[in-house]
N, C-alpha and C positions, 0 to 999 in steps of 0.2 A: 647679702649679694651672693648669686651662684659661685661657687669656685669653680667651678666647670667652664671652661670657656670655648670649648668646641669638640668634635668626633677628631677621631684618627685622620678620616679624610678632609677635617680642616686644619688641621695640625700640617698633613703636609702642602696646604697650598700655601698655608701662610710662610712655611719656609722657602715656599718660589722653586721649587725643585726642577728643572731642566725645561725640557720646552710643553707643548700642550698636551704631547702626544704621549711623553710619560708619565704625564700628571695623571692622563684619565687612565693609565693603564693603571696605575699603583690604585687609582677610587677604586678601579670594578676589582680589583683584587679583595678589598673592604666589603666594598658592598656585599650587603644581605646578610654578611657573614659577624662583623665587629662589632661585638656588645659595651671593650673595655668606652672609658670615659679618660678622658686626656688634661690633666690639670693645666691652667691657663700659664705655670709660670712654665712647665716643660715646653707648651707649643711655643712659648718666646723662648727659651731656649735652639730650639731645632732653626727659628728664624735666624737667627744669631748666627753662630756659626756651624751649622750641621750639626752639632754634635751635644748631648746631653745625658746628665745622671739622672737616673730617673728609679723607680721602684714599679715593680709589676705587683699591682693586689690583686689576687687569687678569691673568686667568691665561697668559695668551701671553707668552712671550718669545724674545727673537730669536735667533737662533743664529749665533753669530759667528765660528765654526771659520775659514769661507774668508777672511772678513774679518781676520782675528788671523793666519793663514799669509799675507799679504799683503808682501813682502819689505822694496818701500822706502815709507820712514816716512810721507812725504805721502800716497802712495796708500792705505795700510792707516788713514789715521787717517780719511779722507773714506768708505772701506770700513766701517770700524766705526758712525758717526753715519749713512752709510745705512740700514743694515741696522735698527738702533735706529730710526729715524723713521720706515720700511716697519711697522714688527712695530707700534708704536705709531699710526701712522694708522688702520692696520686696526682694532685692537684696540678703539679706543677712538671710532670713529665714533660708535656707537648712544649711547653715553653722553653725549659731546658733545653726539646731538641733542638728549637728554631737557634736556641742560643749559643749552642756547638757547632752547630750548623756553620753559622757564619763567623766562628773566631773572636764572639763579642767577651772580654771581659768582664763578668758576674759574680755575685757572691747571693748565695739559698738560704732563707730563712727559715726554720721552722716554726717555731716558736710565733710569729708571727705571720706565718706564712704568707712571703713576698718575697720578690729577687729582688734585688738593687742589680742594675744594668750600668756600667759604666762608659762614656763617650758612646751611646749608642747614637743609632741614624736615622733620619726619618722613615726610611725603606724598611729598616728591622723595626721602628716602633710599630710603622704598620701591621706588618707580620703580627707579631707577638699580640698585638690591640686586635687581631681575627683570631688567635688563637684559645682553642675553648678554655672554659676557665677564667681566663684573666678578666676582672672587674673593672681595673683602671690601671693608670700610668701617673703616678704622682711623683712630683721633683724632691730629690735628695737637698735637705736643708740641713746647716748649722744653726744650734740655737745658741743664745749665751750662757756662758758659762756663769754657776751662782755669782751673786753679787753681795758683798757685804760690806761696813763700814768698821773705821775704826774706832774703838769708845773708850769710854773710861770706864775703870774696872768697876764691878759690882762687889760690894764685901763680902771678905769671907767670912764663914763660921769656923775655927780654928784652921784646920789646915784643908780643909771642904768647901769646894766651891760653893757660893750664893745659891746658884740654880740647882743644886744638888739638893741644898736643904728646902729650897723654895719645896723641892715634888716630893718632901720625904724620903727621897731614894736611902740616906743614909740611915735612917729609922728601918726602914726593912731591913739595911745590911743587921743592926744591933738587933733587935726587934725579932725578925725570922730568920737570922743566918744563913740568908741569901743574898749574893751576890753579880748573880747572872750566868752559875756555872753549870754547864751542860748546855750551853745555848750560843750559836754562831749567830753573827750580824757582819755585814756584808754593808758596804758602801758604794756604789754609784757616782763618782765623781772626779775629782781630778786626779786622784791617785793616791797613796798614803806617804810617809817618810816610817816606815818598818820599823828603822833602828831608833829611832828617839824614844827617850829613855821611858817615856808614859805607856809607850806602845810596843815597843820590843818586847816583851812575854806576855803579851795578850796577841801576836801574831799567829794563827793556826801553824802557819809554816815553819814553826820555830817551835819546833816539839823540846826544846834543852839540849843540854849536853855540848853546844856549840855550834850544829846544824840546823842549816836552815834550809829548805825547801820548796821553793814555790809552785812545785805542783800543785796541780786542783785550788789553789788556794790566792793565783793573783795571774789577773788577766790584764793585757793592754793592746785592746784590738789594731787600733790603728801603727802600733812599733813605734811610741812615741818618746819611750823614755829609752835610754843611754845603754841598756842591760837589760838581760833579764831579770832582776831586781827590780818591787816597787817600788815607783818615784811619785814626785809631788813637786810638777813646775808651776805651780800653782798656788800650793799652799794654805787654799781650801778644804780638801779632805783631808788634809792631818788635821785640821781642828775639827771637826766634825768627828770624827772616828776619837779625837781624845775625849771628847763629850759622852761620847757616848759608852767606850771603855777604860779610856785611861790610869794610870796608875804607874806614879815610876818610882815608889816604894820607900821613897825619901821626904814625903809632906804631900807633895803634888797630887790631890784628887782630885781629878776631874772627871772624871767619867762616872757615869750614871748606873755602870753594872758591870765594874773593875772584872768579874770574873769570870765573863764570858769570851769566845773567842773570836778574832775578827777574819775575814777576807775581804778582797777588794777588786773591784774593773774600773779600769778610769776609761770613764763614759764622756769624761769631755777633754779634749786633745791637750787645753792650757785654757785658754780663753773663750773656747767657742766647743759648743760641746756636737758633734756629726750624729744627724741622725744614725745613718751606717753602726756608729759606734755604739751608740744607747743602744741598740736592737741587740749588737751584736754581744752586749757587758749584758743585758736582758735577759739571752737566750741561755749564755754562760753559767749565770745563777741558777737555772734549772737542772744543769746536769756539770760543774764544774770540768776541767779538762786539766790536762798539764799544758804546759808553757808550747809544746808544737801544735794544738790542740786534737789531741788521741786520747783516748780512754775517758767519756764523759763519763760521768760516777754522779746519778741524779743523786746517792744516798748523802753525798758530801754538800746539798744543798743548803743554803742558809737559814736559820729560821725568821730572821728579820733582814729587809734591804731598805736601806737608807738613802734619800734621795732629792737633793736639794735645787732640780736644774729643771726645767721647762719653759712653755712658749703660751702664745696666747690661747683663750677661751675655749671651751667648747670642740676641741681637737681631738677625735676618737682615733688617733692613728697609733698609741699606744696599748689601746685597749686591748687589744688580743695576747701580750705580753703581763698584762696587770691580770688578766681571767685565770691563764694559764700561774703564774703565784700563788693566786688565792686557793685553785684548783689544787694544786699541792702542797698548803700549808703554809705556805709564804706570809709573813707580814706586810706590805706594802707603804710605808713612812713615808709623806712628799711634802714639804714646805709652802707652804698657802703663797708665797709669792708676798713682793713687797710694793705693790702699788697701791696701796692705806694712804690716804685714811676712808679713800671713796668706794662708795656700795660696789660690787660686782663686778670686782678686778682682778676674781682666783682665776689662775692660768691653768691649764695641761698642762701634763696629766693630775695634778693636786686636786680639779676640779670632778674627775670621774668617780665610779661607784665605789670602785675595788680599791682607791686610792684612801689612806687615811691623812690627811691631811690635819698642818700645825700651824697656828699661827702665836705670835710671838708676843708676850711680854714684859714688865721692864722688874726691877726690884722690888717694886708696890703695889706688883700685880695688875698693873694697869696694863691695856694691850701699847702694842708703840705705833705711833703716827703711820709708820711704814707697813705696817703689817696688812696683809690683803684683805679685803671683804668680803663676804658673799651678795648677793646668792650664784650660784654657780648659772654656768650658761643655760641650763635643764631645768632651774629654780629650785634645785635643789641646796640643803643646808649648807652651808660652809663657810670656816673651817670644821672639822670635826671636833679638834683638841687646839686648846692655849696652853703655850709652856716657855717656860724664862728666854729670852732670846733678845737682850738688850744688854751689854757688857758683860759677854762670856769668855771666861779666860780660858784657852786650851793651846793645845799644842799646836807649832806653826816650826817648820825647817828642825832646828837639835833645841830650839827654847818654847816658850808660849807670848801668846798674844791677846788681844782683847778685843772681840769682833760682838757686831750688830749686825741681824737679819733674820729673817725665818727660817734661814738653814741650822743655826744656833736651834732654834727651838724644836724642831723636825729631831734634832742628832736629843736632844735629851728624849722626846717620846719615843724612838726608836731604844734609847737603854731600857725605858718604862717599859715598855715590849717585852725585851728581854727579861725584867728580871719578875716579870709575872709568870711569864712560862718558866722559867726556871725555880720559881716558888710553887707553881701546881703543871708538871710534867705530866699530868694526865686530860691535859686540857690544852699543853702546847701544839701539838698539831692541829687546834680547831682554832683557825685565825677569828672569826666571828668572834664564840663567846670571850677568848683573850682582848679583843676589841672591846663587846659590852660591859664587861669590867672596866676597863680604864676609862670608859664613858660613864657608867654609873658612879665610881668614885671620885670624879672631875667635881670640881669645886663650882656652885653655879654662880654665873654673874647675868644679871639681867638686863641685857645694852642691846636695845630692839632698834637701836638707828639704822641694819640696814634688814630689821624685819626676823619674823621668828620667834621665838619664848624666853621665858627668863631660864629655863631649861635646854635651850639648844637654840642659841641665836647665829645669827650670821659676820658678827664680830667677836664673840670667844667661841664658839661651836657647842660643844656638851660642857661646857666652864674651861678652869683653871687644873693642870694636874694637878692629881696627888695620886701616886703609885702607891704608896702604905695603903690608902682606901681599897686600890683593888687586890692587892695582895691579900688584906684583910678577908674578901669577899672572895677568892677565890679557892674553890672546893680543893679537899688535901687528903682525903678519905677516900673510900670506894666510888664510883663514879658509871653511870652509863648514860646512854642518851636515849632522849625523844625526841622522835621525826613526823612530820607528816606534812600533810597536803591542804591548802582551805580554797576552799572553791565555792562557785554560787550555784544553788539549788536551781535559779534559773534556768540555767544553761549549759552548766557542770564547769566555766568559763574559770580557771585558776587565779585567783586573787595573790597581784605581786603588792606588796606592799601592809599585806593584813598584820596588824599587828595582836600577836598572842602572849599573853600572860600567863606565864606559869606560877604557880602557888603548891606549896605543900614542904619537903623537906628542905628545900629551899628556894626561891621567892628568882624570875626570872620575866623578863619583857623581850619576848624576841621578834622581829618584822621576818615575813616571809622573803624570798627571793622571786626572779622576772618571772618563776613558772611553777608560782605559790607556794613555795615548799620552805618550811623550817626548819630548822637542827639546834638541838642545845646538850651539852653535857652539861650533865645534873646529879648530884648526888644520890643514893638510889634512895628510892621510898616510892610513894604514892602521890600523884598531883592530882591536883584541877587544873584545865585548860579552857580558857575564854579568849575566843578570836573576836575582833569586829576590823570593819572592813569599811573603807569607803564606801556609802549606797548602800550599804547591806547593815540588816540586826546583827547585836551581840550574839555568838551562839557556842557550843565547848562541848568540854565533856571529862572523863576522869582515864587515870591511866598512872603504870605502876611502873618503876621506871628500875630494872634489875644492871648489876654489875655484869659489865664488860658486854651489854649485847647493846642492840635500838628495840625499844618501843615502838610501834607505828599505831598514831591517832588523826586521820582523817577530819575535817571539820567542812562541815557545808555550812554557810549564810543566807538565809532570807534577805534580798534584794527587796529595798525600799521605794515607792513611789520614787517617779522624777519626772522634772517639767523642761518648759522653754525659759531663759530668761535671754532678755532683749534690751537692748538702749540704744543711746547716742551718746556720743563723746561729742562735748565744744570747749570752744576757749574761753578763756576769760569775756571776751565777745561777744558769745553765745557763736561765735561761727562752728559749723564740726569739721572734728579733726580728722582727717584722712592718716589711716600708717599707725594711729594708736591702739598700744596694744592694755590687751582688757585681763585683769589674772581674776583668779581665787584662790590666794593664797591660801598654803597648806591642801591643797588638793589635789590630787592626780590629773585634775579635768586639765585641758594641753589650753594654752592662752587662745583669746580671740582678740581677730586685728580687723581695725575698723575700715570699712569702706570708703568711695570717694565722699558718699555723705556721711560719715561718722558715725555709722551705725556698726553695731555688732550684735552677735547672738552665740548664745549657749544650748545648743539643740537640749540636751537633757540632764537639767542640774536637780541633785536628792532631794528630797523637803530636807530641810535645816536651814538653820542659823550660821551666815557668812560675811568674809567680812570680803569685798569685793574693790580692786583696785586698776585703777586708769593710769596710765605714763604713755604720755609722748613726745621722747626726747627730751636730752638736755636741757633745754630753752624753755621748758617747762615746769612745773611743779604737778607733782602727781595728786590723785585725787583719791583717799580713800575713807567707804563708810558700808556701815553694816548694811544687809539686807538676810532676810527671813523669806524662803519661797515655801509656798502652799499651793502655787497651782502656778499654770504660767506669769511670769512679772512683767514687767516694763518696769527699767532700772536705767536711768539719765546720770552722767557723770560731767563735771567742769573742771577742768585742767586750767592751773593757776598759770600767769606767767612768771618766770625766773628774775627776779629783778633785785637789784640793789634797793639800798634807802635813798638812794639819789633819783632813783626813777629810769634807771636805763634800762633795757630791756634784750633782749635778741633773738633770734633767729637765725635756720641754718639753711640756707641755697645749698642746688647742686652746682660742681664748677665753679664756672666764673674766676678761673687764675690770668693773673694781672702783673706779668711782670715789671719789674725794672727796665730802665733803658741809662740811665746816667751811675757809674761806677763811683762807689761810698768807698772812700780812702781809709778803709776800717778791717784788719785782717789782724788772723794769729789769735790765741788763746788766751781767755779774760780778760779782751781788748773793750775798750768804752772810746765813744767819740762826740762830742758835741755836734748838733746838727742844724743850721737856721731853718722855721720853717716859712714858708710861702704868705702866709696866712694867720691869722690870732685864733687861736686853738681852741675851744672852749671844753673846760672840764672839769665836772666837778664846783661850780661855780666860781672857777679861776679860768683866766686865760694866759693862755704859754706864744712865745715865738721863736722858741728852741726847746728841741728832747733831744735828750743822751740816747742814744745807740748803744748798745750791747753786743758784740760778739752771741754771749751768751740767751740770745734768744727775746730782750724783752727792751723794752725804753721807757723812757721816764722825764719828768718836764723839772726836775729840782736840780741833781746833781750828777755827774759820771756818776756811774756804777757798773761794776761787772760780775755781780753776785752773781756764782755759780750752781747754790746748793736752794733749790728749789724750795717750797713749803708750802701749806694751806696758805687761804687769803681771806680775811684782810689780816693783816700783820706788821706790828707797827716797825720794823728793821728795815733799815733800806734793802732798795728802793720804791718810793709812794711817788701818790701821783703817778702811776705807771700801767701801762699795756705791757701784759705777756702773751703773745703771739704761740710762744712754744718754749718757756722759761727751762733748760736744761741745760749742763754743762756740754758746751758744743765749740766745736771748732773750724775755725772761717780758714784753717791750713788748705796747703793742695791745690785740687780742682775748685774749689768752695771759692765763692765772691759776692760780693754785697753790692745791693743797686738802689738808687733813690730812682721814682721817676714825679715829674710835675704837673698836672693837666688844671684847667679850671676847676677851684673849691675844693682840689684833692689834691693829695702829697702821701708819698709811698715809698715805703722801707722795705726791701727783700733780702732776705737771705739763701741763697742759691748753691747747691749742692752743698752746704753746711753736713760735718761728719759730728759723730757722738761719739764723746771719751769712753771708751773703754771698747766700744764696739768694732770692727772692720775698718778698714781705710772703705771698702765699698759699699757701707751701708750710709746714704747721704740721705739730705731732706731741703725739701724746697718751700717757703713759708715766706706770708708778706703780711704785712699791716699798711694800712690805710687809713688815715684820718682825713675825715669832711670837714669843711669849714661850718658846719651848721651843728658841727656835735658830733656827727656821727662815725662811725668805725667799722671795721673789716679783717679780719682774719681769713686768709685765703692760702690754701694746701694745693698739692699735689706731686703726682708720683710716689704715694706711701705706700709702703709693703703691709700686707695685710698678714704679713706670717714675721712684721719684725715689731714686737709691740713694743719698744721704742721710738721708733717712728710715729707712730700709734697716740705718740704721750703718757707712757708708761711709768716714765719715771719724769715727765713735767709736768707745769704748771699750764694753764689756761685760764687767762681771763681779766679784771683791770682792778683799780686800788686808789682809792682818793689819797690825797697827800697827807694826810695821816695817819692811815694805814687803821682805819676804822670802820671802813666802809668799802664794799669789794662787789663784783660778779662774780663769780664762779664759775665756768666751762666744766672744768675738771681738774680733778689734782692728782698727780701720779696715776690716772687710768687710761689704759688704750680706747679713750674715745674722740679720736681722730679719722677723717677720710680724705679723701678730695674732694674740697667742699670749701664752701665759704661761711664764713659763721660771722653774720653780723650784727654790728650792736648797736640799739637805736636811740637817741638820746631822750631824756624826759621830754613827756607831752610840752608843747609851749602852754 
């Protein structure tokens, strides 16, 4: 669905602004002039009550090629925040002035170049939405702050944490006599605890001697903690940061690269992490500052940042923040998100290019239930890395604790990071091949359940760590690189994605970037290089690769024949499916969505050999088999339906919410209540005339129950026999109320502004189930935030369960595939 939900000049009529005669005067002030584009939740904002936070995105951005070829570190990091605060000065003039102008409170970003506008008006949105430059007007969000659980500990190997030795990290300390030193790592999160005893002399700011510093070295944008001193109201980033450096010299290892140095921005305020904040802890890392924020000092940049917090899908709003990192040597670390065990639930930013992402698993190497899946919203791979993140002890307040999550596993690859560049310091400023290392040395696991290779799937990524691998493989002698360009002979058209092999003094697989261009440090000698390319032949050539300069070796592709391929999507029916979309995995070619008659087409696919795949929706089963083009095809695909062994099946309507009208004497936290119904229930080849109510989102025909911790289905723990509507720890407190209502052959259970533990008191959700007397069922939504993937079903359940917990439907499990919408369920054929 568009996020865009109207112009400037619908924004302010939907605010109702004065009488008719101002309204058209503020249009024609728009008209002709306003390119910005107005996010639907700001124009409900201005409705609201006049006034709204909103961010101005600026369409300029700065080009940082020469800056990012910039060789040594200090110069390229001062190279990259110039360039950024040219592109940004410029850009953003005229809007500053409108924004002086009128006395609107604002904060400039560069780094991203955007304003954040605070309590602005519809009058000034207008303005600033004509002013040149500006792209759009998007609403300032809080996202949630990471999320973990609490576990039972993992064992140790002597006084070394599990996860330590799981990745080898302590092999390389014995082994290379490296430990991570010469190298900063930086955390993104709630804040640190400095003085605990793991972490107090791996803090940058605490050079010895008994002073300490927090210059350049800890930031906290929004003045959250108590002092100028870092804090941790949270107590998420002290375990993360002891993962990742720890070491309090008395038994306690936990950290992955004891001897590198740390800094910190806490980028989420306690529980809820302010956009504002992440941009502004972002821009920080590029050029640190002292505590008033005067004297940026890009040379004091980190070499790794750590970062365990994001939102849903497919959300490029970080991007410009992740480019400008990578552009200066930056690592980029981001936890894949914990909505596992279901396909295609990595959130923003873990799911962009520039982002490396981790997902998590347990003592046996197994990945954990929770841990996110690919493929990312782009179809691209993800996660990239697996690394231990199920009963991690690390530092938590002056002790330690034992947490579960993929922020656990992100904070050990972020040490990996470190203590690679710190094992080959001539190779630390090129984030790339420090990346292909830790990729090449990943242990492979071959779990193609949600698609991809036994070599880079979308449930481990490139495997399981092991940093001694890439340590191993990583060059430690004289060193230069090779660069160039691959493009097609056709056209001269730059091939992003070409992948190039290098061979000779030492052995190298690099993929080009979006404007075909490669880079690798390599130890010097002589290679061969062979590109091939989507649609194009193998093609290469040789090249000698001297210390301390670049090589440049150019590669053009002969472009292969290509044709039309063409079908139709149907259902199990043979009816076609309209809205289905058509991939070819592993390809660049962008998907095809079927028509109203279920037809699709592929204007021009290579000759080869493909494997080609159908999904439509949920309620479906996808359809996938090989096809071979040689000239144009006609290629027919059938989409299974979704069903249990019982034979129910479903389907998703738009709308159709159905409220309550009679009040369910059922409130407060992990409440259950018996309910009589109207009617003899049929399910599952039993009949009921009472279900148990839940607080917690779900009902069942056996027993009370208020289970609150969600899981895959079917599953034999209570509660069976059961409808989950929206199975997540939630609470019927507050504004929240429950309603039955009764009509002929139906009986209906709502849950009405129901809040989520841990989230907002104002993030609510409104959900109903429906049972027919014929069998049938109803899941019906609405008012869900599409920017809160909780709401979403992020972290619940969807779907039903026979009474022995044997036999299930599925909707979803832990993934934000929720809307306003009704998702019904039909019962077996008579």
């Amino acid at each position: 669905m568009n996020r865009w939900s109207a112009t400037l000049v619908a924004a302010l009529v939907a605010a109702g602004l004065g009488t008719a005669a101002p309204a058209a005067s503020a249009t024609s002030d728009v008209a002709g002039a306003a390119t910005a584009q107005v996010e639907a939740a700001v124009t409900a904002d201005l409705a609201g009550d006049g006034r709204a936070d909103f961010f101005l995105r600026f369409a300029e951005r700065a080009d940082l090629t020469a800056a990012a070829a910039v060789t040594d570190r200090d110069r390229r990091g001062h190279a990259v925040v110039d360039a950024l605060r040219a592109t940004a000065d410029r850009s953003q003039a005229a809007a500053l002035g409108v924004l002086t102008a009128a006395g609107a409170e604002h904060q400039a970003f560069w780094a991203s170049n955007t304003v954040l506008v605070r309590g602005g008006t519809p009058e000034l949105a207008a303005k600033l939405g004509a002013t040149a430059g500006v792209r759009a007007l998007v609403a300032h969000r809080s996202r949630p702050a990471p999320v973990v659980t609490d576990a039972a500990e993992g064992p140790s190997v002597a006084t070394v944490e599990w996860g330590i030795a799981a990745i080898n990290a302590d092999d390389v300390w014995a082994g290379h006599g490296v430990r991570g030193e010469g190298i900063v790592v930086a955390g993104i999160d709630t804040g640190v605890s400095h003085t605990h005893p793991a972490l107090a002399g791996s803090y940058r700011g605490n050079p010895g001697g008994g002073v300490v510093d927090h210059d350049h070295d800890w930031f906290d944008p929004a003045g959250v903690c108590p002092s100028a001193a870092p804090c941790d109201n949270n107590g998420h980033g002290t375990h993360t940061m002891g993962t990742m450096v720890g070491d309090d010299g008395a038994g306690n290892q936990i950290g992955v690269a004891p001897g590198a140095r740390w800094i910190a921005a806490k980028g989420c305020e306690g529980f809820g992490c302010s956009d504002a904040s992440l941009l502004a802890a972002g821009q920080w890392m590029l050029a640190p500052t002292r505590l008033d924020g005067t004297d940026p000092r890009p040379e004091l940049r980190p070499h790794v940042i750590n970062n365990s917090w994001g939102g849903g899908g497919g959300d490029t709003w970080y991007d410009d923040v992740l480019t400008a990192w990578r552009a200066s040597g930056i690592a980029a670390a981001f936890s894949v998100g914990g909505s596992g065990p279901a396909c295609g639930g990595v959130g923003s930013p873990a799911d962009r290019p520039d982002a490396y992402a981790a997902a998590a698993h347990d003592v046996n190497g197994l990945v954990s239930s929770f841990s996110a899946r690919g493929p990312a919203s782009d179809g691209r791979t993800k996660p990239d890395i697996t690394a231990p993140g199920v009963g991690v002890r690390s530092s938590v307040g002056a002790g330690y604790a034992v947490y579960s999550g993929t922020s656990m596993a992100t904070a050990h690859t972020s040490g990996a990071l470190a203590l690679v560049m710190s094992a080959a310091p001539a190779i630390a400023r090129d984030v790339d091949e420090v990346l292909r290392l830790v990729d090449d040395g990943a242990v492979d696991v071959a779990d193609l359940t949600c698609g991809g290779t036994a070599d880079d799937n979308n449930v481990y990524g490139e495997g399981r760590l092991d940093v001694l691998a890439a340590v191993a493989a990583a060059p430690r002698g004289d060193t230069g690189t090779l660069a160039g360009t691959v493009t097609s002979r056709r056209d001269g058209t730059r091939l992003a994605g070409a992948r190039v092999r290098l061979t000779g003094a030492a052995e190298r697989t690099v993929l080009t970037g979006a404007d075909g261009s490669y880079r690798a440090t390599l130890p010097v000698g002589a290679y061969t290089v062979t590109a091939d390319a989507f649609g194009h032949a193998t093609g290469g050539g040789t090249a000698t690769v001297v210390e301390d300069a670049t090589t440049t070796l150019d590669v053009r592709l002969r472009a292969t024949p290509a044709h039309r391929v063409r079908g139709t999507v149907r259902d199990a029916d043979g009816a076609p499916v309209a809205g289905a979309t058509v991939t070819l995995p592993d390809t660049p070619l962008p998907a095809a969505t079927t028509g109203d008659d279920g037809r699709y087409s592929f204007a021009a696919v290579p000759r080869g050999t493909y494997r080609v795949t159908a999904t439509g929706g949920r309620c479906t089963t996808p359809d996938t088999r090989p096809l071979t083009v040689h000239g144009t095809e006609r290629f027919d695909l059938t989409l299974g339906a979704l069903t249990d062994a019982h034979g129910h099946t479903c389907v998703v309507e738009p709308g159709g919410y159905v409220e309550g009208d009679t009040p369910l004497a059922l409130t407060g936290d992990d409440a259950a209540l018996a309910v009589p119904l109207p009617f003899a229930f049929p399910f599952h080849g039993a009949s009921y005339r009472q279900a148990f109510v839940s607080t917690n989102g779900h009902l069942n025909f056996l027993a009370a129950s208020s289970a609150l911790a969600n899981g895959p289905l079917p599953s034999a723990g209570a509660p069976n026999a059961a409808l989950y509507p929206f199975w997540d720890d939630l609470l019927v407190t507050g504004t929240a109320r429950m309603y039955t209502r009764t009509a002929p052959g139906s009986f209906l259970v709502e849950w009405r502004d129901a809040g989520l533990y841990g989230l907002a008191p104002t993030v609510r959700v409104d959900f109903s189930v429906e049972l027919r007397a014929d069998g049938g069922m109803a899941f019906r939504y609405r008012g869900l935030d599409p920017q809160q993937p909780r709401e979403l079903g992020s972290s619940a359940t969807v779907g039903i369960e026979n009474a022995t917990g044997t036999d299930a439907l599925t909707f979803s499990v832990n993934t934000a595939a929720l809307a306003d919408a009704t998702v019904r369920i039909r019962p077996p054929a008579a």
